[in-house]
ZAMINU-201601 format. One line per 4 residues: their letters; for each residue z, x, y of N, C-alpha, C. Coordinates in nm, 2 decimals, always signed. Layout:
N
A	Z/X/Y/Z/X/Y/Z/X/Y | ...
This chain:
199
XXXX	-0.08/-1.70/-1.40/-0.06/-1.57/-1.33/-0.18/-1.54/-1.24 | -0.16/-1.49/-1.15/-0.27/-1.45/-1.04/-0.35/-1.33/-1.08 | -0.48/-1.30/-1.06/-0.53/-1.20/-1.09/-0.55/-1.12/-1.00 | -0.50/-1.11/-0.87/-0.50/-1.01/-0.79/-0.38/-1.01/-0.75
XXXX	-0.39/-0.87/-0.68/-0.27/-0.78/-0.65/-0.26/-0.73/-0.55 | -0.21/-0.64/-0.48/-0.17/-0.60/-0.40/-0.14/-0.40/-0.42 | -0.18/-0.31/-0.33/-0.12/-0.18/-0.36/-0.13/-0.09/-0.26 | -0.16/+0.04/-0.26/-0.20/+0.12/-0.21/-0.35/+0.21/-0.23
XXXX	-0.40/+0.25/-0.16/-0.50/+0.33/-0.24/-0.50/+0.45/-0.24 | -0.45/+0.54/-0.15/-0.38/+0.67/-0.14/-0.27/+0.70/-0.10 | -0.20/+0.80/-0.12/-0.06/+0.82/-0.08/-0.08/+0.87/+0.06 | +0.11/+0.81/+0.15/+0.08/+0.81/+0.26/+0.22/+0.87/+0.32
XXXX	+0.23/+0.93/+0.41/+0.37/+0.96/+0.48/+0.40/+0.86/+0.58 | +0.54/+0.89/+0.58/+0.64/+0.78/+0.76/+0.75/+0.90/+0.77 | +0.79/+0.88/+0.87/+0.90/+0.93/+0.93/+1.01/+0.81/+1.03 | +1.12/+0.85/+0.99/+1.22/+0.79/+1.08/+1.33/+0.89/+1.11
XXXX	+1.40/+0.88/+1.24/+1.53/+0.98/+1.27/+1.62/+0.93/+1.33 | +1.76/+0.97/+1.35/+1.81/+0.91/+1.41/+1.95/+0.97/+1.36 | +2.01/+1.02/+1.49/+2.11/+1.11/+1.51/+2.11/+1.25/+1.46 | +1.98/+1.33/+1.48/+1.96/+1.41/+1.43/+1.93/+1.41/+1.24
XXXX	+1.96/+1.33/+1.15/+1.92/+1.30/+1.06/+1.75/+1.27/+1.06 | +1.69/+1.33/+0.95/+1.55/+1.33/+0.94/+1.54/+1.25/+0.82 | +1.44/+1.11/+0.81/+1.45/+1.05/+0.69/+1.27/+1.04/+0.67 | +1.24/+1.13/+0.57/+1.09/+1.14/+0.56/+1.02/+1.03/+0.42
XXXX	+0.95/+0.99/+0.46/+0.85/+0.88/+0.31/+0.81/+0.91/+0.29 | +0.75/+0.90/+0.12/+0.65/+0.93/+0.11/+0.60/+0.73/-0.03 | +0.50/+0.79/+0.01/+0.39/+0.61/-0.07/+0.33/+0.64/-0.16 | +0.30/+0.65/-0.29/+0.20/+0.67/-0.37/+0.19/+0.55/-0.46
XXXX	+0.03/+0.54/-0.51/-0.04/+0.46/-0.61/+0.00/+0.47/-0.76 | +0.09/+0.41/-0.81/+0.13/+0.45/-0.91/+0.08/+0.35/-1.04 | +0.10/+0.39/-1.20/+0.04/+0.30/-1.24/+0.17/+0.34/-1.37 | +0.22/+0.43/-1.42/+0.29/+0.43/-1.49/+0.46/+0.54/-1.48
XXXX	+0.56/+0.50/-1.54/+0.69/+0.55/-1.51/+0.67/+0.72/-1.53 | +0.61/+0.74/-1.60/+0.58/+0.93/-1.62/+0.54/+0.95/-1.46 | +0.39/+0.90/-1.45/+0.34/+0.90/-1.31/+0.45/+0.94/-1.22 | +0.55/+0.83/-1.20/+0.66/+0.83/-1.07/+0.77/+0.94/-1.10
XXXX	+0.79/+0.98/-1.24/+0.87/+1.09/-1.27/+0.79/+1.23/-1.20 | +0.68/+1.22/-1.23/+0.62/+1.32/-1.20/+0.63/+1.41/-1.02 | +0.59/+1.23/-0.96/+0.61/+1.24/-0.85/+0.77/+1.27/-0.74 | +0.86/+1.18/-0.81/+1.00/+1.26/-0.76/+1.05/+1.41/-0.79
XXXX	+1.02/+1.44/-0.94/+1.03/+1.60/-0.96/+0.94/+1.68/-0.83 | +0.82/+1.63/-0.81/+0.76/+1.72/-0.71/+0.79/+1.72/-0.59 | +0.85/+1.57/-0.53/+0.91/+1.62/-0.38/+1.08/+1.65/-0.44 | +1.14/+1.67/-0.46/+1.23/+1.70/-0.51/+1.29/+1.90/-0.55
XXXX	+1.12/+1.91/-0.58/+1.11/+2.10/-0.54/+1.08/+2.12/-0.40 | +0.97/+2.04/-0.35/+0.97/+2.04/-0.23/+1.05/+2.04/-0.14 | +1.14/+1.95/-0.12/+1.25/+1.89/-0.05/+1.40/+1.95/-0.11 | +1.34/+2.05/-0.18/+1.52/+2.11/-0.26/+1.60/+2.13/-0.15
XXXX	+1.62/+2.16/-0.03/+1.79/+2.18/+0.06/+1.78/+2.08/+0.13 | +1.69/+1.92/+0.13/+1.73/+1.81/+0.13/+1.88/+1.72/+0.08 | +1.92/+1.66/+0.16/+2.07/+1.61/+0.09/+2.03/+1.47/-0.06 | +1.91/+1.40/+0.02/+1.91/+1.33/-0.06/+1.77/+1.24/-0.08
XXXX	+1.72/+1.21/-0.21/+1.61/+1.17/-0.23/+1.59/+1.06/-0.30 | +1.60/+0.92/-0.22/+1.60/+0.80/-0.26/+1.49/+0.75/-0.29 | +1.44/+0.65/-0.36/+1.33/+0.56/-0.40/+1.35/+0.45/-0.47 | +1.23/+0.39/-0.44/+1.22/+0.24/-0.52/+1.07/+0.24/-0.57
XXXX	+1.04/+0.18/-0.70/+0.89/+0.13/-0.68/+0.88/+0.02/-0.79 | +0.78/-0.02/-0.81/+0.75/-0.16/-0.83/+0.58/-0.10/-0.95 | +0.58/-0.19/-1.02/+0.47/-0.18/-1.15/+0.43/-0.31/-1.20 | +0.32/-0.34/-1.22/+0.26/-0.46/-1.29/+0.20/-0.53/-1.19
XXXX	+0.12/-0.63/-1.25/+0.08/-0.70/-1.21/+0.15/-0.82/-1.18 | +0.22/-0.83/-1.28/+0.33/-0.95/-1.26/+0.46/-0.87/-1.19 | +0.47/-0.80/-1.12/+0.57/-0.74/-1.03/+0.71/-0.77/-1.12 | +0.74/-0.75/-1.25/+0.81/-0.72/-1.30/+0.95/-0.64/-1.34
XXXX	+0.84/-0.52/-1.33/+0.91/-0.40/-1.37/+0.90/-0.32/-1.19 | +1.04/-0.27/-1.22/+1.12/-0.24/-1.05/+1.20/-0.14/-1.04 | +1.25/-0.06/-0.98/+1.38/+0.00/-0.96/+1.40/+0.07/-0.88 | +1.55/+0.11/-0.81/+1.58/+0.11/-0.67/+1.71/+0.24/-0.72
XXXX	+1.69/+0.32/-0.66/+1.78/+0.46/-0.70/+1.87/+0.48/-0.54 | +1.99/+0.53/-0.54/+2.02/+0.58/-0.41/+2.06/+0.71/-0.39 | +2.03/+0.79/-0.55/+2.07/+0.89/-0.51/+2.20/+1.00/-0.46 | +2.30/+0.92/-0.45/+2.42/+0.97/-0.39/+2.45/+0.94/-0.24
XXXX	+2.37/+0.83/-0.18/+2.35/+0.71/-0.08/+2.54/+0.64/-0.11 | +2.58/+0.59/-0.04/+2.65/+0.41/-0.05/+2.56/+0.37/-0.13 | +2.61/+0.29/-0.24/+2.59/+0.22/-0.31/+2.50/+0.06/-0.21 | +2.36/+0.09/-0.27/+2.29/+0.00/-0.21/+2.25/+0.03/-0.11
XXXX	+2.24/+0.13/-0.02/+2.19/+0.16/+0.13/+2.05/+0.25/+0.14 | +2.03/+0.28/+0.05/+1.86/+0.35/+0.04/+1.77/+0.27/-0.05 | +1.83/+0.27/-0.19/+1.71/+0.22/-0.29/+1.72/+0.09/-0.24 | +1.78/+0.02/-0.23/+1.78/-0.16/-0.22/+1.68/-0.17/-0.12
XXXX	+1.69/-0.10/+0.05/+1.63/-0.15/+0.15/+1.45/-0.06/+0.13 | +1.45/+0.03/+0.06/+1.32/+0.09/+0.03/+1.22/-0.02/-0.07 | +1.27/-0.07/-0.19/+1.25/-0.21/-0.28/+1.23/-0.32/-0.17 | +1.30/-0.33/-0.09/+1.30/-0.48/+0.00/+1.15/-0.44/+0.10
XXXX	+1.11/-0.34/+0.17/+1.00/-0.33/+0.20/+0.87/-0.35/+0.14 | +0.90/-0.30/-0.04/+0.78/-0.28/-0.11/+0.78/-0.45/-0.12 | +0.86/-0.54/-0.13/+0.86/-0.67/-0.22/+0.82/-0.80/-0.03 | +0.90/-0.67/+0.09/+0.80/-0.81/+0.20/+0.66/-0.76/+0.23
XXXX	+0.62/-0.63/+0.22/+0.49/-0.62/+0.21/+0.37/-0.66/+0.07 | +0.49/-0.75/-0.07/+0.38/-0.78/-0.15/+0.30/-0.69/-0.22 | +0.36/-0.53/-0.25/+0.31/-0.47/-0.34/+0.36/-0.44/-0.47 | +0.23/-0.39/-0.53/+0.27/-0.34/-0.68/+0.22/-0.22/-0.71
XXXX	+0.27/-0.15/-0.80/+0.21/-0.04/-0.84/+0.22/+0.09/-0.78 | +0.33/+0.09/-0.73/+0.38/+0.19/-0.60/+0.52/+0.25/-0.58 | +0.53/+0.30/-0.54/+0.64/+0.41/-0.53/+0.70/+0.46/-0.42 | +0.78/+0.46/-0.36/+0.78/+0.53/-0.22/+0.97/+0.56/-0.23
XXXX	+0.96/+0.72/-0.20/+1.01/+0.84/-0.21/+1.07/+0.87/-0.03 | +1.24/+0.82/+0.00/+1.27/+0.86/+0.12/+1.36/+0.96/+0.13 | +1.26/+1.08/+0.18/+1.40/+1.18/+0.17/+1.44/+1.27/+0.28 | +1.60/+1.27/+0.30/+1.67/+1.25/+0.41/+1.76/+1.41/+0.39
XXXX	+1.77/+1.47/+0.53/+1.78/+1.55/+0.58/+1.88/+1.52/+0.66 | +2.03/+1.55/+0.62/+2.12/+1.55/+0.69/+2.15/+1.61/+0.84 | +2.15/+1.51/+0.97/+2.16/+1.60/+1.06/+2.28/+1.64/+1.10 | +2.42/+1.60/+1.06/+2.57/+1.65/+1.08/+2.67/+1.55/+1.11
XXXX	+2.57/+1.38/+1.18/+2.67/+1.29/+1.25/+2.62/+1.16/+1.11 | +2.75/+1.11/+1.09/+2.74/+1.02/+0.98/+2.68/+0.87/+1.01 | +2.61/+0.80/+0.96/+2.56/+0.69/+1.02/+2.60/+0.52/+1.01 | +2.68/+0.56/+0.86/+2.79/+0.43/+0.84/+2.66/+0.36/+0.78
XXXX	+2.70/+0.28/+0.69/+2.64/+0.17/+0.60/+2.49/+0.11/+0.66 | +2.57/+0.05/+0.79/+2.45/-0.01/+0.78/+2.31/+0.08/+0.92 | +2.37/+0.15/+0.95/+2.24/+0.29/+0.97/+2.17/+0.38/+0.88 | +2.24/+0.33/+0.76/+2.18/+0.44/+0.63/+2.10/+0.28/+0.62
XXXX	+2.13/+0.15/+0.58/+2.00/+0.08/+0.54/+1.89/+0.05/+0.64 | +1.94/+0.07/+0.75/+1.88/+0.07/+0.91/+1.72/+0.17/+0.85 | +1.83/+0.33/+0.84/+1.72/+0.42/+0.84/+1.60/+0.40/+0.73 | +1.70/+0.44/+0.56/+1.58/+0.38/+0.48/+1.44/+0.27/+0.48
XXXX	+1.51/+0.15/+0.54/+1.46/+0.05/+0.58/+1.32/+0.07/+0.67 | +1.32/+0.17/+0.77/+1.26/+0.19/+0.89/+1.12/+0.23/+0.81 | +1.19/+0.38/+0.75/+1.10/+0.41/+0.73/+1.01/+0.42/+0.61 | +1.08/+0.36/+0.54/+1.00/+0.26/+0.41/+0.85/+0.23/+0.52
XXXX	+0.93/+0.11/+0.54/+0.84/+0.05/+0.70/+0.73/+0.12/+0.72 | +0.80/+0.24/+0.79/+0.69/+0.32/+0.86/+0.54/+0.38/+0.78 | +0.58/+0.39/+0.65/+0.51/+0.46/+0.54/+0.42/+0.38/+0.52 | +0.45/+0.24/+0.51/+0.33/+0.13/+0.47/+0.28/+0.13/+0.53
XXXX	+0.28/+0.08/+0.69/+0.25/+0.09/+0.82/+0.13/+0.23/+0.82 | +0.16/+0.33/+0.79/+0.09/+0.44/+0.76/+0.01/+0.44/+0.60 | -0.01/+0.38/+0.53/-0.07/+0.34/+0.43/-0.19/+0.29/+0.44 | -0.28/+0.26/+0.35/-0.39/+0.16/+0.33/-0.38/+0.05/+0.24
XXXX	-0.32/-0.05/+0.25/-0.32/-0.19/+0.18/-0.44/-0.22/+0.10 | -0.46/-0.23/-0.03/-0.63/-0.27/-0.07/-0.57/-0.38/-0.20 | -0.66/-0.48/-0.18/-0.63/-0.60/-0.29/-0.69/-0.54/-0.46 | -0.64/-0.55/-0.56/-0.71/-0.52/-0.67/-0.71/-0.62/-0.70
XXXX	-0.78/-0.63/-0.86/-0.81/-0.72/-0.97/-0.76/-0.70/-1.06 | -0.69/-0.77/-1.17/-0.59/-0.74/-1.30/-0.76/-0.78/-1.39 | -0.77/-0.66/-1.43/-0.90/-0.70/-1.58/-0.85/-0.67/-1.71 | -0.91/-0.76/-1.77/-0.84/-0.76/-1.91/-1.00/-0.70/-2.04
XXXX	-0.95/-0.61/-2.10/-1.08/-0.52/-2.15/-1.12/-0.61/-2.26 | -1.25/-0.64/-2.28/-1.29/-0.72/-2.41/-1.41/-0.67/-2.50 | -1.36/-0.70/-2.64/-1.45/-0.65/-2.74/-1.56/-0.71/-2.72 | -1.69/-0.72/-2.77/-1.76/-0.79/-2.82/-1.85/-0.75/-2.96
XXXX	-1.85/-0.78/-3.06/-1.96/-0.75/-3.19/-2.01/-0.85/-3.18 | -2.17/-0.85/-3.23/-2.25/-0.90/-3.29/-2.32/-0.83/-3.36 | -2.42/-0.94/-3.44/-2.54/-0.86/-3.51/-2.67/-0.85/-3.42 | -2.72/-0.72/-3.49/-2.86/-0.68/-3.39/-2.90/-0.77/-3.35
XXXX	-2.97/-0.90/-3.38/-3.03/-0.95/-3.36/-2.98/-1.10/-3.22 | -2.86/-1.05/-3.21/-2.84/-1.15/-3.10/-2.85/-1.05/-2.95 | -2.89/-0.89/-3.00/-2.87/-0.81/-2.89/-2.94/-0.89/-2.76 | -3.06/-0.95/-2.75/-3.08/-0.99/-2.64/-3.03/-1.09/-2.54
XXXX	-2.98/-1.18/-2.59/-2.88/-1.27/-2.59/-2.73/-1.24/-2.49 | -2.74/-1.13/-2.61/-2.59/-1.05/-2.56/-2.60/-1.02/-2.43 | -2.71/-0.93/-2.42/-2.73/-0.86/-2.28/-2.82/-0.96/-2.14 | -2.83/-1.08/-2.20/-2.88/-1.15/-2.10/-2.73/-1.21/-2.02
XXXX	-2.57/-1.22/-2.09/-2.48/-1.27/-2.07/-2.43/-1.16/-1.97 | -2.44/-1.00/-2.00/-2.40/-0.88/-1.93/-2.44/-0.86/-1.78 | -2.62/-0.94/-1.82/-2.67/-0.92/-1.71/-2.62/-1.01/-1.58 | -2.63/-1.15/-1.64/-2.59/-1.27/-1.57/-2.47/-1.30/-1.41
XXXX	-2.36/-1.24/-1.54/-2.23/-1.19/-1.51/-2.19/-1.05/-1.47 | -2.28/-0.93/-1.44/-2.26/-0.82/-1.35/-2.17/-0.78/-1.44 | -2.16/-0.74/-1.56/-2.06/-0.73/-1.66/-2.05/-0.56/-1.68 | -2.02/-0.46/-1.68/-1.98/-0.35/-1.68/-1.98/-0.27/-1.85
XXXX	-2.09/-0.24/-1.91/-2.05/-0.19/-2.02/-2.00/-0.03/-2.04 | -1.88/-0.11/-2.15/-1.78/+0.05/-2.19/-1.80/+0.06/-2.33 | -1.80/+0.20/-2.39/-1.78/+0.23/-2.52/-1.92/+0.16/-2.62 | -2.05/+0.15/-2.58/-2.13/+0.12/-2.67/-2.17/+0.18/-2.80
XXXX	-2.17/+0.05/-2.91/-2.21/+0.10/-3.05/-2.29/+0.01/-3.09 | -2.41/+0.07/-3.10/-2.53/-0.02/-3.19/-2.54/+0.04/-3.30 | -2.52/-0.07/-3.40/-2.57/-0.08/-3.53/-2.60/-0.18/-3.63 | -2.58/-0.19/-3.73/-2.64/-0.31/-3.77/-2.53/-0.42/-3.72
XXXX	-2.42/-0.39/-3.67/-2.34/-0.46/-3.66/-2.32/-0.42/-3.49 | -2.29/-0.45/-3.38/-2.31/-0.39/-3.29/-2.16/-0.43/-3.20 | -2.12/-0.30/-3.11/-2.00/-0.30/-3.04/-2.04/-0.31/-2.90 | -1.96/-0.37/-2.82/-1.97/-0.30/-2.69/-1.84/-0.39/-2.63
XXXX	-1.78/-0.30/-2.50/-1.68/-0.34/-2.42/-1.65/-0.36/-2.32 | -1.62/-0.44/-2.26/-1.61/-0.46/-2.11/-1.49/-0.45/-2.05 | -1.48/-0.52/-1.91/-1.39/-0.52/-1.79/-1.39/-0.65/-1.76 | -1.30/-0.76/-1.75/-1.37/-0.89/-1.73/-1.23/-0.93/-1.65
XXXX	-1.22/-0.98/-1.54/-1.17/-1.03/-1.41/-1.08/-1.18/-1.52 | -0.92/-1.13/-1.47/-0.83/-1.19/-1.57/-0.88/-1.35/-1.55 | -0.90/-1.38/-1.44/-0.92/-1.59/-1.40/-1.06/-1.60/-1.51 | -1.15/-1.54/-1.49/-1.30/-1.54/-1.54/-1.33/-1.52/-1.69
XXXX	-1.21/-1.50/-1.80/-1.15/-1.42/-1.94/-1.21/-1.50/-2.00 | -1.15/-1.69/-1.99/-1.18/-1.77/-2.06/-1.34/-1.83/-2.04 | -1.40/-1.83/-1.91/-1.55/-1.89/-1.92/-1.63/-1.79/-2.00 | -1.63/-1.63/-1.95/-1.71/-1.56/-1.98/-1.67/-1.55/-2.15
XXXX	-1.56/-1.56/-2.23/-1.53/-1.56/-2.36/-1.65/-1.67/-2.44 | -1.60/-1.79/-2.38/-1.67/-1.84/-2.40/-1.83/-1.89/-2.39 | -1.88/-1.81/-2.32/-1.99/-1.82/-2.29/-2.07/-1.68/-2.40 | -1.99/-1.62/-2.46/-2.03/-1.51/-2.59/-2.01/-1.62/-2.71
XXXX	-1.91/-1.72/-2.74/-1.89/-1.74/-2.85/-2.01/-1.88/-2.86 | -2.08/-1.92/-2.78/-2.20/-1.96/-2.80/-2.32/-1.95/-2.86 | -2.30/-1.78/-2.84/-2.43/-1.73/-2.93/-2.39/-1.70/-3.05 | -2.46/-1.71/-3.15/-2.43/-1.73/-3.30/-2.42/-1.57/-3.34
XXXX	-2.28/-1.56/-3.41/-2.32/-1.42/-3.46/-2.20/-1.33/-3.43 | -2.18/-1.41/-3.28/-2.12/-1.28/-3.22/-1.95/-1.35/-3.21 | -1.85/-1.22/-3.20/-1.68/-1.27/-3.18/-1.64/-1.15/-3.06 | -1.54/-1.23/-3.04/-1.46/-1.12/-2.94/-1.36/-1.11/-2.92
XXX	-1.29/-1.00/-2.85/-1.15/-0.99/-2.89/-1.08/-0.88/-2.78 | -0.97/-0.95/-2.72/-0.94/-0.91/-2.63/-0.87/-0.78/-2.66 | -0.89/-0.69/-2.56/-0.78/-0.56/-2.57/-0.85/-0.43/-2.65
């Protein structure tokens, strides 16, 4: 699996119209399904005498987990073409919310995937694209006595410590870059003393 990813870094608007129909985006950074619940409930008060409020978004690092809503669209003409933007621009962890303002003239199938489509589009296009890192959190104990050791490995490697506990037995946790998991693992189980443990 790759350890980098693809996202957004802040939320972003687009607009598309057409025939008097108003189809507005919105893009956000998401990381969990509450998160995105959270975020359709709130344009969804916003946008309450909106006709309809479509979305797709995408989670994981392994681009997995997905889903594509239409809301009361034709079946397939919003969520599908909003998903097909998130998946040719290559992201994850994102959300984007198109919601459409009936202008009175009907647009037929393929002007509803036309529109959604556009302005998916438009929203990225209006976005900031930023590469992440998938890191995987790791334990490390030792005993006191390898502390120096320990910390020459932290130093070495630019290694980030989380949740420190010294004692006779000593904790500490890191951040460690998913490709990098197995050298730097093993470059702890060298020194005598110490184990570790992912997660």
């Amino acid at each position: 699996m790759e350890d980098t990813y693809k996202t957004i870094d802040q939320p972003a608007e687009g607009l598309f119209k057409d025939k008097g129909s108003k189809f507005i985006a919105y893009a956000y950074p998401v990381y969990s399904e509450d998160e995105i619940k959270e975020h359709i409930q709130r344009i969804k008060k916003e946008h309450f005498s909106a006709r309809h409020h479509c979305y797709a978004w995408r989670l994981g690092a392994d681009k997995l987990q997905f889903r594509a809503n239409d809301d009361g669209e034709p079946s397939s003409t919003a969520g599908r073409p909003i998903l097909g933007q998130i998946q040719s621009f290559d992201l994850t962890n994102i959300l984007i919310v198109v919601v459409r303002y009936f202008g009175g003239t009907l647009l037929g199938v393929s002007g509803l995937i036309n529109a959604y489509k556009t302005a998916a589009a438009d929203v990225l296009h209006n976005a900031t694209i930023v590469e992440k890192v998938v890191e995987q959190r790791l334990t490390i104990e030792f005993d006191y006595g390898a502390m120096n050791d320990v910390m020459k490995v932290f130093k070495d490697e630019n290694l980030v410590q989380l949740n420190n506990q010294f004692d006779l037995r000593c904790r500490l946790q890191t951040l460690v870059r998913l490709g990098e998991l197995d050298r730097i693992q093993e470059k702890f189980s060298k020194i005598e003393g110490v184990s570790t443990l992912q997660g």
